[in-house]
C-alpha atoms as a printed R data frame, in Angstrom:
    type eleno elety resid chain resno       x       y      z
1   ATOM     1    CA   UNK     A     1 109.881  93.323 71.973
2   ATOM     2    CA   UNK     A     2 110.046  97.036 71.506
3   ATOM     3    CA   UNK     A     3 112.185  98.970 73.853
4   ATOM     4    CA   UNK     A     4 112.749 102.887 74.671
5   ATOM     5    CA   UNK     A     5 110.415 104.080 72.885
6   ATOM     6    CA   UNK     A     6 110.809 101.763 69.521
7   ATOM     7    CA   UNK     A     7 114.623 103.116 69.770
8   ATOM     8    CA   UNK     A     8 115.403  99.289 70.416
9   ATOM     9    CA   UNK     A     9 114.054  95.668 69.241
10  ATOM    10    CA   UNK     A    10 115.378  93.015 72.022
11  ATOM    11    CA   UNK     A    11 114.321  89.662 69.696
12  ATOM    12    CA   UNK     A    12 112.875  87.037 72.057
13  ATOM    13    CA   UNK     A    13 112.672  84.315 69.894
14  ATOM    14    CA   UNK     A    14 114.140  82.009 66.892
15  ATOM    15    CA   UNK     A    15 111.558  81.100 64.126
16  ATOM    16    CA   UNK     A    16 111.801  77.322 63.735
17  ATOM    17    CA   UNK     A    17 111.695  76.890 60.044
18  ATOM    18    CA   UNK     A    18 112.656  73.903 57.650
19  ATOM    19    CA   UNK     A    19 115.601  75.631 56.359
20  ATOM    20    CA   UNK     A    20 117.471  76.454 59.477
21  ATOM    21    CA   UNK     A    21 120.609  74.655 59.753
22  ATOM    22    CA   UNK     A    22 119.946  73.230 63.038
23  ATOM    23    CA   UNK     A    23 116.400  72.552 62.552
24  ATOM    24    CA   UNK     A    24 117.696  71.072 59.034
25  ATOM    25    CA   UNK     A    25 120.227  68.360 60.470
26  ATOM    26    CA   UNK     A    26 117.676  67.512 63.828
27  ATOM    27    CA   UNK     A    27 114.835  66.532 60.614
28  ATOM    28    CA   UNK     A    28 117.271  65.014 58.320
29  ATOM    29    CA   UNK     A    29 119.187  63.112 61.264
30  ATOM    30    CA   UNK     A    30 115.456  62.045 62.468
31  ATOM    31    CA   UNK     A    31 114.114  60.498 58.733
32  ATOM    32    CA   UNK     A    32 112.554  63.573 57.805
33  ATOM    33    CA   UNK     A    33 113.014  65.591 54.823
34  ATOM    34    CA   UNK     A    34 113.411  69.179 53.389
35  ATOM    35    CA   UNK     A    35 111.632  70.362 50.138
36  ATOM    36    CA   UNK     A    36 110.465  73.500 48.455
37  ATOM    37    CA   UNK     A    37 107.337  73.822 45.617
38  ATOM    38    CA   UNK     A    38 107.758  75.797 42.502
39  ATOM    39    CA   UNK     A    39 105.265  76.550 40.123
40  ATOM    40    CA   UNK     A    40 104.837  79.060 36.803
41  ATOM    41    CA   UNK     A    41 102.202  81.577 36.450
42  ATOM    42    CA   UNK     A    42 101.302  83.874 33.995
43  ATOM    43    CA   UNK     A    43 102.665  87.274 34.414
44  ATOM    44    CA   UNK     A    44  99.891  89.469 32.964
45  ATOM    45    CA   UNK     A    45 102.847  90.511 30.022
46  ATOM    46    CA   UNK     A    46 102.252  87.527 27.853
47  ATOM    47    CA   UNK     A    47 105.099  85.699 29.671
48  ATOM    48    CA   UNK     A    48 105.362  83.083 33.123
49  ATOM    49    CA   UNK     A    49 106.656  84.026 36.286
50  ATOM    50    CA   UNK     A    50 107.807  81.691 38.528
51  ATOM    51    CA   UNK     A    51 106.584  81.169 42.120
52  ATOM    52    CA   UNK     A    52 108.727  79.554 44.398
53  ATOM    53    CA   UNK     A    53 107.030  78.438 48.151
54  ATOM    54    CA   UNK     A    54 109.018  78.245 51.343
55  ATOM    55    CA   UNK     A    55 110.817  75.112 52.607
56  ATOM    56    CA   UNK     A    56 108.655  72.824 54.400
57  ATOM    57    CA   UNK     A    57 108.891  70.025 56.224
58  ATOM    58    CA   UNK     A    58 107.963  66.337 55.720
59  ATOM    59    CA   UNK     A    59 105.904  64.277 56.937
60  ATOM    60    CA   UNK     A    60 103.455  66.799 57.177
61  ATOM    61    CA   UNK     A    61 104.379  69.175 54.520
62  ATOM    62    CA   UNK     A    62 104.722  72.554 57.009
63  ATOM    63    CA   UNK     A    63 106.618  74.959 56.497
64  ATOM    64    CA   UNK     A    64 107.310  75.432 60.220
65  ATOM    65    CA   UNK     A    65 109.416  72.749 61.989
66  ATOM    66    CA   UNK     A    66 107.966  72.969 65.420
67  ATOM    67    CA   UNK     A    67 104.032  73.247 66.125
68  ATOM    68    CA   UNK     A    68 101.416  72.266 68.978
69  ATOM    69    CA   UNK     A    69  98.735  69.674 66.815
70  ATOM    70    CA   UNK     A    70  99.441  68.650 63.644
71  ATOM    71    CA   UNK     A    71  98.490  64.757 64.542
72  ATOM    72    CA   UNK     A    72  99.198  64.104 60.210
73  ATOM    73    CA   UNK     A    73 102.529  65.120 61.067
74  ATOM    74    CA   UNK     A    74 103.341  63.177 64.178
75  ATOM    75    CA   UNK     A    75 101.229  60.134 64.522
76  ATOM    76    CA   UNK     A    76 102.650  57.290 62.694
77  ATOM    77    CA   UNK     A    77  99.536  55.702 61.785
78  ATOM    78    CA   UNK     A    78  98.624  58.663 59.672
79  ATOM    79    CA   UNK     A    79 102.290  58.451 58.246
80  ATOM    80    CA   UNK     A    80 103.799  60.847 60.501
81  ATOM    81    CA   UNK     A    81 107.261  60.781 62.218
82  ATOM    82    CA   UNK     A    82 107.120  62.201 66.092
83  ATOM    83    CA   UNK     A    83 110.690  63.079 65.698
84  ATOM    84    CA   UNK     A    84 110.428  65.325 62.955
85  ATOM    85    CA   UNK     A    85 108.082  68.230 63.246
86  ATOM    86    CA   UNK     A    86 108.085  68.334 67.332
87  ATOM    87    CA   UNK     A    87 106.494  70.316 69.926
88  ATOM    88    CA   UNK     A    88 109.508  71.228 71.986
89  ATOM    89    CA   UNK     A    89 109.552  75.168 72.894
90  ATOM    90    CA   UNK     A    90 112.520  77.300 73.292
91  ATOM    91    CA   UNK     A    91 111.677  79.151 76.976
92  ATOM    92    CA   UNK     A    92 113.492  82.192 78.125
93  ATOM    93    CA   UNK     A    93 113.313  83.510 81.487
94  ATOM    94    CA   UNK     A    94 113.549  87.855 81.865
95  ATOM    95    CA   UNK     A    95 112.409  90.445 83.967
96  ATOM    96    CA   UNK     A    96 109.602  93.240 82.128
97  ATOM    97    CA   UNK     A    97 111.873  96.873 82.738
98  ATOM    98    CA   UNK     A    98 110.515 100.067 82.905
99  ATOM    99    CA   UNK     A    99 111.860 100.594 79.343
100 ATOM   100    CA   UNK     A   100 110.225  98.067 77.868
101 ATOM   101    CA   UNK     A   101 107.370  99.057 75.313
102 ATOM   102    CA   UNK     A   102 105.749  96.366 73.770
103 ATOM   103    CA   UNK     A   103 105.860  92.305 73.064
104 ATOM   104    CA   UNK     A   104 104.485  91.410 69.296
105 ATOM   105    CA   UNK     A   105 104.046  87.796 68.878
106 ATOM   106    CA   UNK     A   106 103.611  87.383 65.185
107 ATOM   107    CA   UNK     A   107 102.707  83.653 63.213
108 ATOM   108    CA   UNK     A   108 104.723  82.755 60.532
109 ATOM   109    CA   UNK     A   109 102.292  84.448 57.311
110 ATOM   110    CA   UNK     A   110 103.840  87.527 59.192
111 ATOM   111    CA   UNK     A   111 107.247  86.847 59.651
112 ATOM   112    CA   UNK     A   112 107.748  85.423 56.224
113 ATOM   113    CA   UNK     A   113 106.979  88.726 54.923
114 ATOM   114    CA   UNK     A   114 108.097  91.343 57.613
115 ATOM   115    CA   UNK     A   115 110.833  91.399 60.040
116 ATOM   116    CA   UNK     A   116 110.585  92.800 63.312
117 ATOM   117    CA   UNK     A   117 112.364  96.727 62.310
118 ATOM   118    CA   UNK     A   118 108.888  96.671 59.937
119 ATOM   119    CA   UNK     A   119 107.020  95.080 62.709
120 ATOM   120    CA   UNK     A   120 108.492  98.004 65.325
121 ATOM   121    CA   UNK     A   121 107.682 100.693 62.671
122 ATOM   122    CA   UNK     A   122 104.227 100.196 61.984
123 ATOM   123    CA   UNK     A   123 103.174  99.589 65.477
124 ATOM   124    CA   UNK     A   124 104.513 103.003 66.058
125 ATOM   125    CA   UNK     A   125 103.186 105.017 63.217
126 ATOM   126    CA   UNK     A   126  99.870 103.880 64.107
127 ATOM   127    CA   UNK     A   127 100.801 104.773 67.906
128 ATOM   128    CA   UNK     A   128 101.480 108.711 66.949
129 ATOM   129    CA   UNK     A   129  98.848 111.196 67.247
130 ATOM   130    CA   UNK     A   130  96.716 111.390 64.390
131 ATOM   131    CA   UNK     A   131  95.562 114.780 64.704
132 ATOM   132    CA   UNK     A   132  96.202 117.776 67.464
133 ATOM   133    CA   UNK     A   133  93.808 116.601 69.574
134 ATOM   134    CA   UNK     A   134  93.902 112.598 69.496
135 ATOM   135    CA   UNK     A   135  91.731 111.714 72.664
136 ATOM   136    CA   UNK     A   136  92.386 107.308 71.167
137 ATOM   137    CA   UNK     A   137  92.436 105.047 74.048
138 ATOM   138    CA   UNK     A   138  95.297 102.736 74.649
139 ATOM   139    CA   UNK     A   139  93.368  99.970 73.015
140 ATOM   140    CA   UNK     A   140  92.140 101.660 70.017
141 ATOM   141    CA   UNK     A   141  96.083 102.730 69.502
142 ATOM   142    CA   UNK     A   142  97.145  99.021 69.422
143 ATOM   143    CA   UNK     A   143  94.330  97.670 67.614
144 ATOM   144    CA   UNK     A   144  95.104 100.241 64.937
145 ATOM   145    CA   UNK     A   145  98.726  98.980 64.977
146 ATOM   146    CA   UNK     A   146  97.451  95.399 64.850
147 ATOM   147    CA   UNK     A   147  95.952  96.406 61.997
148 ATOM   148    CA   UNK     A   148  98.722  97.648 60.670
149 ATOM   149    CA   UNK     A   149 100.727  94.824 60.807
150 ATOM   150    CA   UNK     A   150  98.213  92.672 59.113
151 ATOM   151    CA   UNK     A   151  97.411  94.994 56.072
152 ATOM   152    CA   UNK     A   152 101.238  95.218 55.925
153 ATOM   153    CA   UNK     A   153 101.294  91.360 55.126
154 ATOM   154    CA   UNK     A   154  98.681  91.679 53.190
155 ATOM   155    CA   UNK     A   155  99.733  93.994 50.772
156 ATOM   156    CA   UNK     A   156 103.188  91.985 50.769
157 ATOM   157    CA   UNK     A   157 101.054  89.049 49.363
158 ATOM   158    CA   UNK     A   158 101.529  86.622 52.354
159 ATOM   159    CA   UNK     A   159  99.364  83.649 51.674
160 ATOM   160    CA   UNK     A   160  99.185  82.597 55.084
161 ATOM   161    CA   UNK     A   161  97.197  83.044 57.708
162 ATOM   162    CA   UNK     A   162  97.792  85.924 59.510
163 ATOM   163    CA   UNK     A   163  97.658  86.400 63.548
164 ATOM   164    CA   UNK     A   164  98.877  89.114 65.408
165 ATOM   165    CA   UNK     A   165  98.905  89.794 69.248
166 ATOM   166    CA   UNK     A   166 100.328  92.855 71.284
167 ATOM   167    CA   UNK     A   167 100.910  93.120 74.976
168 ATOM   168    CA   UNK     A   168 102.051  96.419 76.231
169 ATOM   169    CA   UNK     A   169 103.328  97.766 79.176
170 ATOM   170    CA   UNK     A   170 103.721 100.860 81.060
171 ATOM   171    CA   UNK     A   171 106.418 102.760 78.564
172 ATOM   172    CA   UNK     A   172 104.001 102.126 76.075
173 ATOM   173    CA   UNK     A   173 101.479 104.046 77.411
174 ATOM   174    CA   UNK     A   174 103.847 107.029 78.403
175 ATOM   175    CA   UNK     A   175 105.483 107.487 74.969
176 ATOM   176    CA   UNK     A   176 102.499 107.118 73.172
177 ATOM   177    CA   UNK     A   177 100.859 109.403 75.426
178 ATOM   178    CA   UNK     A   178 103.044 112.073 75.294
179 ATOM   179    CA   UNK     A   179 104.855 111.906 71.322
180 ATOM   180    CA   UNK     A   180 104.313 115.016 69.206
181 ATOM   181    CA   UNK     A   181 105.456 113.142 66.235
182 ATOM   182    CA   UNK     A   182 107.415 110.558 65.040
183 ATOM   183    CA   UNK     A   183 109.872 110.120 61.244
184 ATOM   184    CA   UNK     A   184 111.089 106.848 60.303
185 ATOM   185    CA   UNK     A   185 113.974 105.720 62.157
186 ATOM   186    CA   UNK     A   186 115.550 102.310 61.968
187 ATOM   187    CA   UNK     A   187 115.597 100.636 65.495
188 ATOM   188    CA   UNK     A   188 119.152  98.741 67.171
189 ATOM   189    CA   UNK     A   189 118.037  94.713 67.021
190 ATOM   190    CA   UNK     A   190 119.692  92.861 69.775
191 ATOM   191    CA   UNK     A   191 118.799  89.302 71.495
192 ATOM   192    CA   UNK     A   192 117.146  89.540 75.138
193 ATOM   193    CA   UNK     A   193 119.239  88.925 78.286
194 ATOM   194    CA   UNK     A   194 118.144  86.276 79.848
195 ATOM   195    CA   UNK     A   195 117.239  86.834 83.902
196 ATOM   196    CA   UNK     A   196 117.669  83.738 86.246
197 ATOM   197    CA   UNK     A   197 115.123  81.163 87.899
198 ATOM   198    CA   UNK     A   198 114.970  84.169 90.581
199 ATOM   199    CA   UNK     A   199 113.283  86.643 88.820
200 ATOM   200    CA   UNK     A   200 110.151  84.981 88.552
201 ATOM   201    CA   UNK     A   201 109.613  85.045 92.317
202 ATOM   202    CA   UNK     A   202 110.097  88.740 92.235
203 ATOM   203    CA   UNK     A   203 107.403  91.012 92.845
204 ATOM   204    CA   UNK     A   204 106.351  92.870 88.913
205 ATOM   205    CA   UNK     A   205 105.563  96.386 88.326
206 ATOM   206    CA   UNK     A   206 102.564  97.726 86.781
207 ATOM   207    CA   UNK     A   207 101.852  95.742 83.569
208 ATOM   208    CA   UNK     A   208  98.835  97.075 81.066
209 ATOM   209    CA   UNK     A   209  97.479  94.130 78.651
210 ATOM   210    CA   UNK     A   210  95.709  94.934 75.602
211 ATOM   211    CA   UNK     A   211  93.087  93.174 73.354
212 ATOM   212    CA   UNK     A   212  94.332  93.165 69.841
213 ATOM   213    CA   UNK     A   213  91.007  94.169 69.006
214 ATOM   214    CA   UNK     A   214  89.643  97.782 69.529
215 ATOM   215    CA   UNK     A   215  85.984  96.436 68.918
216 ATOM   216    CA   UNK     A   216  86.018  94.892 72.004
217 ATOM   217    CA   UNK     A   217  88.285  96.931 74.581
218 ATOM   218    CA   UNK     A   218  89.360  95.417 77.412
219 ATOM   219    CA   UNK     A   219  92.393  95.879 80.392
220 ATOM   220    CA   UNK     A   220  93.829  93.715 82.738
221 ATOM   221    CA   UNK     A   221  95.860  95.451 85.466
222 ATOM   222    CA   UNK     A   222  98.230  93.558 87.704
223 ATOM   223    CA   UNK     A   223  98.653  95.504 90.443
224 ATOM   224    CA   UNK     A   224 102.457  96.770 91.071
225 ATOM   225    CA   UNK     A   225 102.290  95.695 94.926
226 ATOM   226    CA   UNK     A   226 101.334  91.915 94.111
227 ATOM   227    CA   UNK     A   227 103.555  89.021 93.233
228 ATOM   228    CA   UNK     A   228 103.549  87.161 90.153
229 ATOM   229    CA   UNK     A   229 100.498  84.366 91.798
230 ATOM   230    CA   UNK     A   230  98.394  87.222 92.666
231 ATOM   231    CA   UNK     A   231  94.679  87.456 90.575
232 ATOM   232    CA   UNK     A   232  94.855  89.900 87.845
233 ATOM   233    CA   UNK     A   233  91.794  92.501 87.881
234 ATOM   234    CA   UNK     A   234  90.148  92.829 85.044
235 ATOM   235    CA   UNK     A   235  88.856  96.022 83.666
236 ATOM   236    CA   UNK     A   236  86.016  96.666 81.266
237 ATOM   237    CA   UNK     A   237  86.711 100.549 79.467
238 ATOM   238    CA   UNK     A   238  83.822 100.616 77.473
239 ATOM   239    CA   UNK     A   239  80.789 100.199 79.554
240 ATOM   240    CA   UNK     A   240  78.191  99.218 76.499
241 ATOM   241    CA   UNK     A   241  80.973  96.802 75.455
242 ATOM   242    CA   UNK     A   242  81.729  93.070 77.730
243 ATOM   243    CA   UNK     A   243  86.047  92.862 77.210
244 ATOM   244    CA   UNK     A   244  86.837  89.097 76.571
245 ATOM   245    CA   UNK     A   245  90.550  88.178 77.883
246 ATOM   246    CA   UNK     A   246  91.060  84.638 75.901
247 ATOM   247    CA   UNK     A   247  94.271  83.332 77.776
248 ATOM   248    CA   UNK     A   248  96.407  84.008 80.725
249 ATOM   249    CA   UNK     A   249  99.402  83.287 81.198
250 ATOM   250    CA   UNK     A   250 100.742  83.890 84.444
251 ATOM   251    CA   UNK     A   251 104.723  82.194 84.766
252 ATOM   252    CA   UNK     A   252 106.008  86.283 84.659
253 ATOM   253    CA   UNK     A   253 102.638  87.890 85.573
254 ATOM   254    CA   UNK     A   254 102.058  88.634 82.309
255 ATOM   255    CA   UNK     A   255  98.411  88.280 80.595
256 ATOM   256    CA   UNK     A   256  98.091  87.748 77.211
257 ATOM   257    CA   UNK     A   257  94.939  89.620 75.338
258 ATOM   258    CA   UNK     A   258  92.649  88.137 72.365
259 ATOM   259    CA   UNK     A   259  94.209  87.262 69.388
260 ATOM   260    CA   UNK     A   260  93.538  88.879 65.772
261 ATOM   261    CA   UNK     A   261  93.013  86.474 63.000
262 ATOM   262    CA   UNK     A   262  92.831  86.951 59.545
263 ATOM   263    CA   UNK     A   263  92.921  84.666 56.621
């Protein structure tokens, strides 16, 4: 999550991979194993490069360690182990500021190849004016920085598939709004603070939700006077164009937009 203006990164989450120590022992300790691929290639020189793949996982051969699906995996009748690539989340509870910009949530063909300073950067280069007069609506902005992400990965030869989805808030708007300009600048990284059971009763400010894709613009508002049960309005911007809001998620008021997908 981008904070004060992409002057901070407060890192929500932990990627669950193979490799990680803890994931590591919880496999191992459960019957699973840990193994990485390596191939040669030619190098275009007359010589062979080698190509080494990440750490995966097996049963199931992923080279995440915790999914939703993945039955090949899990089911033991399709030589799976339910104890080794599980569904079990990591949840944390915190309050949406008035500083905060921006949540990315990234798959892992983007976070094998960027981490979230790149991540921060790109969403806010696309985010600057592009010319004196820039009259780009909110959505437009993050579906440009969506897209920025993804050609990112791209052109860092991630083989995965690659999903991106931004949800911004209030600052975002502001700072985007009202930056002249904007040089490279490398962002403080520190974990989230974690807000108790309480703040989830609380009543939420203003929250804008963007689709990741400025084909289809689309905003939900949740109103600042209404608690986190309340409905969320939806609001189409582009009258010749129907928005499409995919999932909600409403534990912290918060709606999620559409998701971008490339492969």
């Amino acid at each position: 999550m981008s904070a004060d203006g992409g002057e901070k990164i407060l890192r929500l989450s932990k990627d669950h991979k193979p490799e990680d120590e803890d994931e590591k022992n919880r496999i191992e300790r459960n019957g699973g194993k840990i193994y990485q691929n390596s191939s040669y290639i030619p190098d275009g020189q007359g010589g062979m490069q080698l190509i080494v793949g990440p750490f995966r996982a097996f049963p199931g051969r992923l080279s995440v360690s915790r999914t939703i699906g993945d039955i090949e995996a899990k089911l033991p009748h399709l030589g799976g182990n339910p104890n080794v690539v599980v569904a079990t989340s990591d949840i944390k509870s915190f309050k949406i500021r008035n500083n905060h910009d921006f949540i990315m949530i990234g798959c892992d063909g983007i976070f094998e190849k960027l981490d979230n300073i790149d991540v921060n950067e790109a969403v806010w280069e696309a985010s600057k004016p592009q010319a004196e007069f820039d009259d780009r609506t909110i959505h437009e902005k993050l579906g440009a920085s969506v897209d920025a992400i993804l050609q990112m990965s791209a052109f860092k030869k991630s083989f995965d598939n690659i999903t991106a989805v931004i949800v911004a808030f209030e600052n975002y708007e502001n700072v985007s709004t009202t930056m002249s300009g904007r040089t490279a600048r490398h962002a403080i990284e520190e974990d989230i603070i974690e807000d108790g059971p309480e703040a989830a009763n609380e009543t939420i400010k203003e929250t804008i939700v963007v689709q990741a894709d400025a084909n289809q613009p689309a905003m939900q508002v949740i109103d600042k006077n209404q608690s986190p049960g309340s409905q969320a309005t939806s609001l189409n911007q582009n009258s010749g164009r129907a928005g499409k809001i995919v999932k909600s998620f409403n534990v912290t008021s918060q709606t999620f937009g559409e998701k971008k997908s490339h492969h």
